[in-house]
Each structure stands twice: as C-alpha cells, then as structure tokens.
C-alpha positions as CSV (number, residue, x, y, z in Angstrom):
1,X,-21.9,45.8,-48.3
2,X,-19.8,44.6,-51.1
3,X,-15.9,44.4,-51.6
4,X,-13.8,43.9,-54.1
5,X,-12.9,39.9,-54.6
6,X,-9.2,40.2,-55.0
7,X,-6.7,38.4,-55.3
8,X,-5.0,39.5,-51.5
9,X,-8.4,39.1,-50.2
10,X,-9.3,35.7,-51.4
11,X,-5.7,34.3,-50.8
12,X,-5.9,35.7,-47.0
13,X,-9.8,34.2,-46.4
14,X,-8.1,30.9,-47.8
15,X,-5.1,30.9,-45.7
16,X,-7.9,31.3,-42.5
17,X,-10.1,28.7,-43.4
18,X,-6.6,26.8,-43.3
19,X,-6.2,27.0,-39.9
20,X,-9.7,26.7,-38.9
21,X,-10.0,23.1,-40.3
22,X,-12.1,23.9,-43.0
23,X,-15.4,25.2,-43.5
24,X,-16.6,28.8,-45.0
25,X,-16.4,30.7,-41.7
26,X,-13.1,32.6,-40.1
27,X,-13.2,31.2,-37.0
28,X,-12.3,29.1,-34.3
29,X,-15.5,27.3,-32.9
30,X,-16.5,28.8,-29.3
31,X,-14.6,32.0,-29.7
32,X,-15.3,35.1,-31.5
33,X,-14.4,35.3,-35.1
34,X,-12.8,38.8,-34.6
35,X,-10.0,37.6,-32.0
36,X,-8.8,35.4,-35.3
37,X,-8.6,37.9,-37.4
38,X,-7.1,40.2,-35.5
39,X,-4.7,37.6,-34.2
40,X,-4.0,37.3,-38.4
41,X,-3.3,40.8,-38.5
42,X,-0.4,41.1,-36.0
43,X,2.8,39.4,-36.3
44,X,2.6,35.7,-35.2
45,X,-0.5,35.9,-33.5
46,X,-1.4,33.0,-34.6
47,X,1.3,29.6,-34.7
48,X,1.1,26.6,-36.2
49,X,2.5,23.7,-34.2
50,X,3.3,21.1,-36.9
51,X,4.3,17.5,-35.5
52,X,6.4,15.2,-38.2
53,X,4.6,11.5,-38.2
54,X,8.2,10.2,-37.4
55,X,8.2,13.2,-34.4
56,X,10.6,13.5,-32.2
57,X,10.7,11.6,-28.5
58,X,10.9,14.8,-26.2
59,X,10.9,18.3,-27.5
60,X,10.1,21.5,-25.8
61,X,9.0,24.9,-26.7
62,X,10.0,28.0,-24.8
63,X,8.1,31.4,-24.9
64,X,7.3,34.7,-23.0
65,X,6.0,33.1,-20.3
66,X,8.9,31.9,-19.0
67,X,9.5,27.7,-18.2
68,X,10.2,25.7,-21.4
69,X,7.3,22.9,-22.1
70,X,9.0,19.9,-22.4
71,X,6.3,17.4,-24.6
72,X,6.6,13.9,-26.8
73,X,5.8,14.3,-30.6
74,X,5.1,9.8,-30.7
75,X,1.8,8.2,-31.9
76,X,1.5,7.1,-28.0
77,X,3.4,10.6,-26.8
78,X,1.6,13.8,-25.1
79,X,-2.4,14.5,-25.9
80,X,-3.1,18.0,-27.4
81,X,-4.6,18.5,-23.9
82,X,-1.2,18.0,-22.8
83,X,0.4,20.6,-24.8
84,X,-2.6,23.7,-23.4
85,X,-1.6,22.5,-20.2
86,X,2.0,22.8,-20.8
87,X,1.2,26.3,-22.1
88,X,-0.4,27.7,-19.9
89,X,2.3,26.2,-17.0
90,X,5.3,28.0,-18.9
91,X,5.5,29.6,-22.1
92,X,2.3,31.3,-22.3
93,X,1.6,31.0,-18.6
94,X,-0.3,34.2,-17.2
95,X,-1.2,34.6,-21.1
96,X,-4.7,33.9,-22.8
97,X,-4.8,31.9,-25.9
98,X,-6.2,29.3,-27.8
99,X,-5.9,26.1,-29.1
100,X,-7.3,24.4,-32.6
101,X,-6.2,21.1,-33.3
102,X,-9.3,20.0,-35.3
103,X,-10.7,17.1,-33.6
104,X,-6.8,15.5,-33.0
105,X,-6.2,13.7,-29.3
106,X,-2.3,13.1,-29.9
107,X,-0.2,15.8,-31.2
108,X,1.7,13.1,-33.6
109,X,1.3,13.4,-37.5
110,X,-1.1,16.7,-36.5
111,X,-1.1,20.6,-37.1
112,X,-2.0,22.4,-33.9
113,X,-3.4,25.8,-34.2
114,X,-2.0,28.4,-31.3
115,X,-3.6,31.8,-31.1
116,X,-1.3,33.8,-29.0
117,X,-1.7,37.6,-27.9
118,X,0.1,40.2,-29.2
119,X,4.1,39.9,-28.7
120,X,4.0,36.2,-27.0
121,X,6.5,34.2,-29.2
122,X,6.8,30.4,-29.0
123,X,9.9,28.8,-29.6
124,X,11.1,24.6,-30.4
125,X,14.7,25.1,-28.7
126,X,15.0,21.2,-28.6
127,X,14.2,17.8,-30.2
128,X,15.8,14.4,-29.8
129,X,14.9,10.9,-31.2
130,X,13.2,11.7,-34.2
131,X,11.9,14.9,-37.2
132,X,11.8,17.8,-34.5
133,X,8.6,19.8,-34.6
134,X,8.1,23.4,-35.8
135,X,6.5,26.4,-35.6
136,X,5.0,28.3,-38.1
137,X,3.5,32.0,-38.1
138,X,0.0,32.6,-40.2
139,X,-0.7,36.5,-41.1
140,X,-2.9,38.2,-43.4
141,X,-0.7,39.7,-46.1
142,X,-0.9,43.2,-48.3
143,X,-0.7,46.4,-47.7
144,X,-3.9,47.1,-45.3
145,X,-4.7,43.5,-45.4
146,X,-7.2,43.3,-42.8
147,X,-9.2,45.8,-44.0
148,X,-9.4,44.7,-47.6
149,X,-9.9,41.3,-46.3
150,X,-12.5,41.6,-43.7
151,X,-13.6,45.3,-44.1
152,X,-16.5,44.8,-41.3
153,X,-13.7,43.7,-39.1
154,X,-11.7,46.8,-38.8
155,X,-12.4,50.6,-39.1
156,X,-15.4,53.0,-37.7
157,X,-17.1,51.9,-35.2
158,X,-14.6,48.8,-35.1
159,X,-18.1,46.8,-33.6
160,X,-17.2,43.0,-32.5
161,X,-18.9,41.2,-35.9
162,X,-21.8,39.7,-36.1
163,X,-21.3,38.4,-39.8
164,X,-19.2,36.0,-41.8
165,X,-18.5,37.9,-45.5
166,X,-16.6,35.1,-46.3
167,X,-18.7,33.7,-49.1
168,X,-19.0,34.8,-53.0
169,X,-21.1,33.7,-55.4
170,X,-21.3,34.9,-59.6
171,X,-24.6,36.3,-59.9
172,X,-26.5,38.6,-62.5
173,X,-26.2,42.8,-61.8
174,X,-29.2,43.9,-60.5
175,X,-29.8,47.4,-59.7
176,X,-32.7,49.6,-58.3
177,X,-36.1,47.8,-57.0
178,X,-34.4,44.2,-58.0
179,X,-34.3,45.4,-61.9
180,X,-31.9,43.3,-64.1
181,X,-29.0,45.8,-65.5
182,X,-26.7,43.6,-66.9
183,X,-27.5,43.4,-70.4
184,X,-29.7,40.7,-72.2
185,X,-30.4,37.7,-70.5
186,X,-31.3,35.2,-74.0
187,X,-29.7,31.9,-73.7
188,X,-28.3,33.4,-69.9
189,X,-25.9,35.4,-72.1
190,X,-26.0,38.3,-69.2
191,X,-23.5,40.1,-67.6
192,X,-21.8,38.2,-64.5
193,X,-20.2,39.5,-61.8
194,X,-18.5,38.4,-58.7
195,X,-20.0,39.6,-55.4
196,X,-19.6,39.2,-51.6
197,X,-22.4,37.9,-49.6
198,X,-23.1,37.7,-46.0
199,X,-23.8,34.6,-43.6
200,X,-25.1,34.5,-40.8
201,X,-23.6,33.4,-37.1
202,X,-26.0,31.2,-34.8
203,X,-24.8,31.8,-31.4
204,X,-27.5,32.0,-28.8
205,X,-28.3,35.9,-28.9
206,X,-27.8,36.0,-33.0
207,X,-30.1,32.9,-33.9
208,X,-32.7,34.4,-31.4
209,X,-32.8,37.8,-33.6
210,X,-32.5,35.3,-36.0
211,X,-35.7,33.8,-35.3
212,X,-37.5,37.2,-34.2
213,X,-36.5,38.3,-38.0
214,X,-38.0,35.4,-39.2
215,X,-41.6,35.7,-37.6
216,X,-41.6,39.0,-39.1
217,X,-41.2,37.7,-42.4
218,X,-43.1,34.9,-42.3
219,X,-45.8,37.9,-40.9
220,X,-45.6,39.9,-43.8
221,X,-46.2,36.7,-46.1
222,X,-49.4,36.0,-44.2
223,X,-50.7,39.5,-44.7
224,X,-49.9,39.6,-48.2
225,X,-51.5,36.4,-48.7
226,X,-55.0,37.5,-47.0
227,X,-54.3,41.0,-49.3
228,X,-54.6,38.4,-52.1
229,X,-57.2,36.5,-51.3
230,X,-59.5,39.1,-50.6
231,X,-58.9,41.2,-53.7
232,X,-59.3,37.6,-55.2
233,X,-63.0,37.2,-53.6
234,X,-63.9,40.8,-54.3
C-alpha cells in the first residue's frame, strides 16, 4: 500500500522521529509503535520535558495524579530514573506511561520524552535558582492527520501494526508483471516518482515469520535453480 507523500505527512513522521531520538522508525524502543502514534494523535499525549543547561535547583511538576514532583534540573541534580519515579509517586501516579530520554542519566541540558494517556496533563508550577524547565506538547497536525500520516495505523480493522511505512524512496513507475511504464529510460531520462515503502519490525514473533518467509524464498530459489539445471542438461 502506497500514500500520498505530502507535505502534512512528512512534516508529522519528522516531528516523531524527533522525539524518538532519531532513526526511521515511529517508536519508542520496547513498546509498541501504535501507542506513539496514537499518543500523537490526542492532545498532549505525548510531553516533552525540556531541562535548560543552566536548569533550575528544585522545580516540580504537578499533574492528574495528584502530589507535585519536586526534582533538580543541575549537572549533579535528579537522574531521569528519578523523574519516572517521581511520576509515578504523584502526577501520573495510578497512570501508565512512558519515558524516552535517549540514552541521558541526568535530566540537566536533556529533552525527556513523556507519553502520557489520554487527558493526564503535566504541569512546571515552580522553579528556583536557575532557567526553570518546561513542558512541551508534540501532536500530529492536519485535518485527519493520523490517518494521512500513518494510514495502517488507524481505520478498518484498526489491527495493532506490524509495519514501519515510514520510509520513501524515488523510484521508476512500474506497472503490471514488473513492466517499466514510465516512459523511456535512455540516459535514466524516465519518469520518477515518490513512493512509500514498508519496513519491517524484528521483535521476537515478527523476525520468526520473518525467518519462516525467508526459507520459503530461499526454497523457491533452490527449485528454480534445479528447474535450470536440468533443462540445461537435457
């Protein structure tokens, strides 16, 4: 399946890969790529936890949970660790969620990733003794933006995904049985266009259908190869 590469799509697959610490897939390593995109899709289901280099002594976030989390934004302050615990204690206590904050240890000079459920809010109410942190919302934008942007994601039968259509690459048209369609190909003068392609995900039960697909193939090129050989010998 294809989709159209547009502007609203791109610009929301970008803003993803943001928060995921790069790379070309949409999600959070150890969790299911969906609950990121659907966290995208609802307003601020997913917060960005930004901590100034110069941050502030104390600071402390309240939320829906109830108890503010009082933490240190210094270089020697509270770990990220910290911070889930503090979560979990008060403002998002009783609440599931998770935490990216792409390799960091201290939350000093770093962008932590919070994906909360829908309706949680979190909250800095207070800084002192430095640049007092913030939070930040991140949300797939347009009208319908989830399903333009992920269209596998969302809709009939709404199945948990089991593929990355993040990727694009500019390749020639080709049409039925793998013929070229795009014009004349002299001097790779042919048509281009933009399309969507699919990547696979390698968690345990995927890579082992993975694999199973594989031995098929690599079947099929053994068979064809002794179809060869023996129309070669007769």
């Amino acid at each position: 399946m294809t989709t159209p590469n547009v502007a609203t799509e791109q610009g929301n697959k970008a803003a993803l890969r943001g928060v995921t610490r790069g790379g070309a897939n949409a999600y959070f390593e150890g969790i299911d790529p969906a609950i990121l995109v659907n966290a995208a899709a609802t307003t601020s289901g997913i917060l960005n936890l930004s901590v100034p280099l110069t941050g502030a002594t104390t600071f402390s976030i309240s939320g829906t949970g109830g108890n503010s989390a009082t933490l240190t934004g210094t270089a020697t302050g509270s770990q990220v660790s910290n911070l889930i615990a503090a979560l979990a204690a008060g403002p998002l206590s009783g609440q599931t969620f998770y935490v990216n904050n792409g390799g960091a240890n201290y939350l000093n000079d770093t962008i932590t990733t919070i994906i909360v459920p829908s309706g949680a809010v979190l909250t800095v109410i207070s800084g002192t003794g430095g640049s007092v942190p913030t939070i930040t919302a991140v949300a797939i934008t347009g009208t319908n933006g989830e399903a333009i942007t992920y269209p596998n994601y969302v809709g009939t039968p709404n199945a948990v995904p089991t593929w990355v259509d993040d990727a694009t690459v500019h390749t020639y048209q080709v049409g039925y049985a793998g013929q070229y369609t795009g014009g004349p190909l002299l001097n790779g003068s042919g048509t281009l266009v933009q399309a969507q392609v699919r990547q696979i995900q390698t968690n345990v039960s995927e890579t082992q259908q993975y694999a199973g697909y594989q031995a098929t193939y690599s079947g099929n090129l053994t068979q064809t190869g002794q179809k060869r050989t023996y129309r070669q010998q007769s």
